[in-house]
C-alpha positions in Angstrom: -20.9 3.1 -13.8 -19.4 6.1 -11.6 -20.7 5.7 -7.8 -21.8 9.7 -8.3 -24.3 8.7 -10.4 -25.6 5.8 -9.1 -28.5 5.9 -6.6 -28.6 3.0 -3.8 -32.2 4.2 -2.5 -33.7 1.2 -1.2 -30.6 -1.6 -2.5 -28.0 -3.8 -1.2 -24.2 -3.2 -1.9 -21.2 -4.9 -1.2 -18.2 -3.2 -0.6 -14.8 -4.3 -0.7 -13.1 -1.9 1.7 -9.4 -2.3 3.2 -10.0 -2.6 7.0 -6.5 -4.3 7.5 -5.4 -2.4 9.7 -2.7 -2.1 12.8 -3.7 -3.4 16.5 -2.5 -3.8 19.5 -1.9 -6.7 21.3 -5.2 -6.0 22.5 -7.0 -5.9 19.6 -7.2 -1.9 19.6 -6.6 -0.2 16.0 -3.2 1.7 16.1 -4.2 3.5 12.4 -7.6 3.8 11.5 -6.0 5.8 8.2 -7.9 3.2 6.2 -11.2 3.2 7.9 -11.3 6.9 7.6 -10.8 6.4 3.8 -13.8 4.1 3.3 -15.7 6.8 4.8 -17.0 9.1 1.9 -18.3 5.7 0.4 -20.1 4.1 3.0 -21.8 7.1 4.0 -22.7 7.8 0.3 -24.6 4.7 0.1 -26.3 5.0 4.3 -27.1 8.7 2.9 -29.0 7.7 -0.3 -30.7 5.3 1.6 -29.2 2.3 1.1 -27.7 -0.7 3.5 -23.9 -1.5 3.2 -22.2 -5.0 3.7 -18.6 -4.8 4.2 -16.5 -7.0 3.6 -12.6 -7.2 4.4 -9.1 -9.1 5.0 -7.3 -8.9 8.1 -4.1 -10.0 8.1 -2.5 -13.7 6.7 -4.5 -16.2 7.8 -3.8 -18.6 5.1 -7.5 -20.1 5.0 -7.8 -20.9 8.5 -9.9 -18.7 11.1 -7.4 -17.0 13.6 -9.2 -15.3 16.5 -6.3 -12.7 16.7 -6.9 -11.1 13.2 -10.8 -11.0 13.4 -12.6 -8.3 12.2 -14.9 -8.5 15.3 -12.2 -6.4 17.2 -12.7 -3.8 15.1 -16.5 -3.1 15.0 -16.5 -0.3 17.8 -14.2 1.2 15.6 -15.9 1.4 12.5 -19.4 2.0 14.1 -17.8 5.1 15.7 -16.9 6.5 12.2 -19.6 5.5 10.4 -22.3 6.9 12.9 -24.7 3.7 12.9 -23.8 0.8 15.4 -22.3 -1.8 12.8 -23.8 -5.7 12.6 -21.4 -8.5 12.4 -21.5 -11.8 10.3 -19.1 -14.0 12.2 -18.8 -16.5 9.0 -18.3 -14.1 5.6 -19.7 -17.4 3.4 -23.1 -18.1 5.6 -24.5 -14.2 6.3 -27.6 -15.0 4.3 -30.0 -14.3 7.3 -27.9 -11.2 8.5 -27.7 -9.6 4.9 -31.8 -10.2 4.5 -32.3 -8.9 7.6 -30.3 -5.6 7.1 -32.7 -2.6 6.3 -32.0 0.7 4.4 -29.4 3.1 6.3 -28.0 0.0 8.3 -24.7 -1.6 8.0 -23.0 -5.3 8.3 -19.5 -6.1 8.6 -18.3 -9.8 7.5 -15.8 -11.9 9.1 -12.4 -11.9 7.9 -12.5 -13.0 4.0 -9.1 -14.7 3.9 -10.4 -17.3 7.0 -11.6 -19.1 3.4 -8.8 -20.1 1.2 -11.4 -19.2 -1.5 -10.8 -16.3 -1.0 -7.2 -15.7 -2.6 -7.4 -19.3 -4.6 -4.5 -20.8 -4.2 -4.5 -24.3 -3.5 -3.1 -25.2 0.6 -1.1 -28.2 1.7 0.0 -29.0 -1.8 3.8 -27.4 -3.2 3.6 -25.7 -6.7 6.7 -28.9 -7.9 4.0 -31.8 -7.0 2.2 -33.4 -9.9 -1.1 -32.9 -8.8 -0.5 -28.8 -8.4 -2.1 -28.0 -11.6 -5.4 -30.1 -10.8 -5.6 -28.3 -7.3 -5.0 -25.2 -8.9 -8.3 -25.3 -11.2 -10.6 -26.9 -8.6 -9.4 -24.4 -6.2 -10.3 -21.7 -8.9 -13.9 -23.3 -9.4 -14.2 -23.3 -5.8 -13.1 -19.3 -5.8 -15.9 -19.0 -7.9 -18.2 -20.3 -6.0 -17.6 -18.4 -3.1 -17.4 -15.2 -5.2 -20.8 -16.1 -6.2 -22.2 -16.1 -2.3 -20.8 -12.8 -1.2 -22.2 -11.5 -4.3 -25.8 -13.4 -3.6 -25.8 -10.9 -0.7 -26.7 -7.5 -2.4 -27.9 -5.6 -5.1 -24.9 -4.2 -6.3 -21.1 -4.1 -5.9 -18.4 -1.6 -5.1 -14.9 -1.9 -4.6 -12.9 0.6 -3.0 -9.9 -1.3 -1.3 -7.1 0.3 -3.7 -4.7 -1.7 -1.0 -5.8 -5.5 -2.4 -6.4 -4.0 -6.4 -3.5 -5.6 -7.1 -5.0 -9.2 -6.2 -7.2 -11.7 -8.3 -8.7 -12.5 -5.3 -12.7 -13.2 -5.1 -13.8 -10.2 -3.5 -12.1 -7.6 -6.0 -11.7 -9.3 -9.0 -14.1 -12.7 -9.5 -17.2 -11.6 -7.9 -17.5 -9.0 -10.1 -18.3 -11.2 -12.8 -21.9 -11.9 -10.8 -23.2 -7.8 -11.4 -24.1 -6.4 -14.8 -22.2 -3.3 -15.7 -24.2 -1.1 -14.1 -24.8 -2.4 -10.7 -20.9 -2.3 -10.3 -18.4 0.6 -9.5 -15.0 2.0 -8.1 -15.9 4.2 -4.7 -14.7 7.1 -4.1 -11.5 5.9 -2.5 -10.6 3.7 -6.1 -11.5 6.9 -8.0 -9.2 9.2 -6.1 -5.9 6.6 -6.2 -6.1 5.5 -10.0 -6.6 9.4 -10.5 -3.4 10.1 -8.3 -1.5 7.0 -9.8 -2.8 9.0 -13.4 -1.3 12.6 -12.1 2.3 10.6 -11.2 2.4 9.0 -14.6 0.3 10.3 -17.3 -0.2 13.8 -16.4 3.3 14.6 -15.4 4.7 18.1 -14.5 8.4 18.4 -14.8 10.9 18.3 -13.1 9.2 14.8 -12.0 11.4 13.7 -8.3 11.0 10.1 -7.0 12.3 8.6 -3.8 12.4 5.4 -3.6 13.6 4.0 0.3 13.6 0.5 2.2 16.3 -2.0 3.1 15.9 -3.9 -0.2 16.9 -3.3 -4.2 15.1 -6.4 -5.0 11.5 -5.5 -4.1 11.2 -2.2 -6.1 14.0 -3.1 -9.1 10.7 -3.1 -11.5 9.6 0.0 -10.2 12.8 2.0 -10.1 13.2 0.6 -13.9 10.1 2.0 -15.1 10.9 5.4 -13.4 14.2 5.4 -14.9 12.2 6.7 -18.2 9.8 8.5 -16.4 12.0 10.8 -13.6 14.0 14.0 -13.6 15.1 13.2 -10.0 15.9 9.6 -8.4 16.5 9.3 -4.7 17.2 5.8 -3.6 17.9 6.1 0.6 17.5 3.6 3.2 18.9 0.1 3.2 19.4 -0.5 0.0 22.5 2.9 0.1 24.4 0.1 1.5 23.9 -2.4 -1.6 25.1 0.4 -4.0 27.8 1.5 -1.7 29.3 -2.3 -1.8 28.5 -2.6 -5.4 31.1 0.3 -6.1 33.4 -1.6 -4.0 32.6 0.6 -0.6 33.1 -0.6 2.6 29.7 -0.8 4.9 31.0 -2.4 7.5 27.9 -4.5 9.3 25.1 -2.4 7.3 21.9 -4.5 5.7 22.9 -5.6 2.1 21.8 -7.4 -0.7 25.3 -9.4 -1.9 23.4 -11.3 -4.8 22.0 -7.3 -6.4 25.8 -6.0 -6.9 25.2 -6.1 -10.3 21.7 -5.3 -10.5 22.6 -2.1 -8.6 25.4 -0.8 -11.2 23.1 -1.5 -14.2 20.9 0.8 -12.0 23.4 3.2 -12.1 24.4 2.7 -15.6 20.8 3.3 -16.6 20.5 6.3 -14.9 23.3 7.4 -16.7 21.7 6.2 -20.0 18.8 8.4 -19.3 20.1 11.5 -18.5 18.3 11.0 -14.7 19.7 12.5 -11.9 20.4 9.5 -9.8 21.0 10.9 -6.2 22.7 8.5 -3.6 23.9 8.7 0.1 26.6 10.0 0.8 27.1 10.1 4.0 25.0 8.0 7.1 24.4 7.7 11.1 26.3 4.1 11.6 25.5 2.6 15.0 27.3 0.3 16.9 24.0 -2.1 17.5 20.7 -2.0 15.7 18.8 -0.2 18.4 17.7 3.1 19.2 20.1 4.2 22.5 23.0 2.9 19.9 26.2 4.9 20.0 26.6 6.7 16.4 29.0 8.8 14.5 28.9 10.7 11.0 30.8 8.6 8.8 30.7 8.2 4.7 28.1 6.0 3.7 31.1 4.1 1.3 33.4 3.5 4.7 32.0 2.3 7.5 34.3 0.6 10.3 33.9 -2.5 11.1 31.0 -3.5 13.6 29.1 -0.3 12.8 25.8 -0.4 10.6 24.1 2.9 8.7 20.7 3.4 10.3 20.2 6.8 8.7 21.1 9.2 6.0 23.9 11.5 6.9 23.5 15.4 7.2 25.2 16.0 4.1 22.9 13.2 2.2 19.7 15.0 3.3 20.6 18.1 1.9 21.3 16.4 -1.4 18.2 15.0 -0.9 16.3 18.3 -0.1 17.9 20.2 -3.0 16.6 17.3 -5.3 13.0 17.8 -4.3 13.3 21.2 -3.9 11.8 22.8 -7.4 10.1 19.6 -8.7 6.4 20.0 -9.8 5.8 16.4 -9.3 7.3 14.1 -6.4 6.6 10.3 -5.5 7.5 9.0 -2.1 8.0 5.5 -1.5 9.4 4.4 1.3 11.9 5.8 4.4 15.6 7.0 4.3 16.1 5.6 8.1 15.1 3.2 10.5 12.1 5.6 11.1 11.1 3.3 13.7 13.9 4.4 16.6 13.2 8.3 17.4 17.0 8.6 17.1 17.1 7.9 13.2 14.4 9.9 11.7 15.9 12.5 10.3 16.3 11.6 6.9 12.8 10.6 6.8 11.8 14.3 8.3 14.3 16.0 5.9 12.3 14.5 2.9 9.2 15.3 4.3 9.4 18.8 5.1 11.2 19.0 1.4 8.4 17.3 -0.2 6.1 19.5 2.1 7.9 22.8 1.4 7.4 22.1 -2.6 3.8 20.9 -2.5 3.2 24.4 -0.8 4.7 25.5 -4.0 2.5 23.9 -6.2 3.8 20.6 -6.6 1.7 17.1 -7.1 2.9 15.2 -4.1 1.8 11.3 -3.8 3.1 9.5 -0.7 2.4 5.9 -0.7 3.3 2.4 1.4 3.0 1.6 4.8 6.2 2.9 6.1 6.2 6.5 4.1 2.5 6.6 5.6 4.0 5.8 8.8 6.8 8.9 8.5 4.2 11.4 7.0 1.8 11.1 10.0 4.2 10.6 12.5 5.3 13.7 11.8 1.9 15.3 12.0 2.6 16.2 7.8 -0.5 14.5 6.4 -2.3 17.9 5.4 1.6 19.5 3.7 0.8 16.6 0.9 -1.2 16.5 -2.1 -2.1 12.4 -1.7 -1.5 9.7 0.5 -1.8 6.6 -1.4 -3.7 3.7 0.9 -2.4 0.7 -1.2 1.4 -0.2 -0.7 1.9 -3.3 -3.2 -0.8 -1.8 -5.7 0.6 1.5 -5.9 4.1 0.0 -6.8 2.6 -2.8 -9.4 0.5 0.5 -10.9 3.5 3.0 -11.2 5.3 -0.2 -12.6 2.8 0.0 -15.6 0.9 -3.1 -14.6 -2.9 -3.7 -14.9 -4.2 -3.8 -11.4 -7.4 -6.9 -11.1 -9.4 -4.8 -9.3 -9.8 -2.1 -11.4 -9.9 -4.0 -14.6 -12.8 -5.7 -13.5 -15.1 -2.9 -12.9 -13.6 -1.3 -16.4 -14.0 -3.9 -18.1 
């Protein structure tokens, strides 16, 4: 069932949106990037005359409620969007009376999902290497059910448009799907638009394909830069991790983040590369700082000599224009991830030479897909989010899709 074709005139659905976003230590939203993109769905639904329950995780809770990552504090927020004042359900497993209640054209947020351990299923208090593990493990999973099975008691039909948790078997995007018949359940418009982007990066490709790949760690997108290794034109790997490969070739990086125990995962990086006729691009070149903050004292130095008590926070003027000149041309680019410590004013500019690269050939008819907190982060903090084709709302499930894997959330409604 496509949500265009489906008409919620006078029925109950259940959406799984992604409302984790930033706050304050006041509890005010810092990004409402992902509120915004539940929008088209939500009013969808209000406009064909139907109610909406929302449902959401904030946070890590671990199965216990925690006032401070409640979705209470974010009501005003989402009311103010939506254009009706939005009821809450301050317990997401006992909002029988406020779902029956709710009539056509109103809406219900629910209380943080993840205040049950239901919710994600994994047994608590008990370590995977004790005995008992594996019987937690299957009562827990009858006991995911079971709360799958309330949420779902609550409408008519289910959608799930949270592309950020798609990657999860958890019971809101992956279980309680099991309690709709096909055609009472459906990707929104949100789902549609990411597996189509994930779709343009991979299956629909237009060469020559550029991916960056930036962080501080080799280790958390290995499987990712592996798979792209037989997919890319172009590799960019910036950020931290420059300092892993600079050591791995037996550079010096003087106090600069690495990974010691990925030496060798990084040269069979490069040997692959090699392998597969990709050009593999590298910093050459960095900002070192004398401490890890922003008023640091810096100097230019090679990215494969760095004295002693200095650190690279940034690529160097010399990497970025490798950098641009890789992007520059390509027909499609993926973005994953910052060249800097984006964070400190002082070491952006990597970051903002990729971007206005990425943003000069999108204007050129590229497919651009920016995706994961931190790239997010970069692309609208430099005020760039309408230079680029797609900004991906899912970090993790962007990666595990672009890595070929089958995300839960989205097999479950194809199924």
């Amino acid at each position: 069932m496509k949500i265009e074709q489906f008409n919620f005139a006078g029925k109950k659905a259940i959406v799984r949106v992604d409302f984790n976003v930033p706050l304050d230590e006041n509890g005010n939203v810092t990004d409402d990037t992902r509120i915004r993109g539940a929008l088209p769905t939500l009013k969808r639904i209000l406009t064909d005359g139907g109610a909406v329950i929302m449902m959401s995780h904030m946070g890590k809770p671990k199965g216990k409620v925690n006032p401070k990552l409640s979705l209470s504090q974010i009501v005003k927020n989402v009311s103010e969007h939506l254009g009706v004042d939005v009821k809450f359900a301050p317990d997401c497993a006992n909002a029988d009376k406020e779902a029956a209640d709710l009539k056509p054209g109103e809406a219900l947020l629910l209380e943080n999902l993840r205040f049950y351990p239901e919710e994600e299923g994994k047994p608590v208090g008990i370590d995977k290497a004790d005995p008992a593990y594996d019987e937690a493990k299957k009562e827990m999973k009858e006991r995911q059910k079971t709360f799958a099975k309330k949420l779902a008691s609550y409408a008519d039909c289910y959608v799930m448009d949270a592309f950020g948790t798609a990657h999860r078997k958890h019971a809101s995007t992956a279980v309680i799907d099991e309690y709709f018949d096909k055609d009472s359940k459906m990707l929104g418009y949100l789902m549609e638009k990411e597996v189509q982007a994930v779709d343009n990066v991979l299956s629909n490709i237009k060469r020559p394909f550029t991916a960056i790949m930036g962080g501080s760690k080799v280790s958390t997108k290995i499987g990712i830069i592996e798979n792209l290794l037989g997919k890319v034109d172009n590799l960019i790997l910036c950020g931290g991790m420059t300092y892993t490969f600079a050591k791995a070739q037996g550079g010096n990086i003087g106090n600069s983040i690495c990974e010691d125990d990925k030496l060798d995962v990084a040269l069979d990086v490069i040997k692959k590369a090699k392998e597969n006729n990709v050009n593999l691009v590298l910093g050459t070149d960095c900002i070192a700082a004398d401490a890890f903050s922003n008023d640091a004292n810096t100097q230019v130095c090679p990215s494969n000599n760095i004295p002693e008590g200095w650190e690279g926070l940034d690529a160097g003027p010399e990497t970025r224009k490798a950098f641009a000149e890789a992007i520059k041309g390509a027909k499609t680019i993926l973005w994953n991830g910052p060249a800097g410590v984006f964070e400190f004013d002082n070491f952006i500019g990597g970051s903002k030479a990729i971007a206005d690269a990425i943003a000069e050939a999108t204007a050129n008819g590229a497919f651009s897909l920016i995706g994961g907190g931190d790239s997010v982060a970069c692309i609208n903090k430099f005020g760039m989010a309408d230079k680029v084709s797609y900004i991906s709302t899912g970090g993790g499930a962007l990666l595990e899709a672009i890595e070929g894997k089958v995300l839960p959330g989205v097999a479950a409604i194809e199924a």
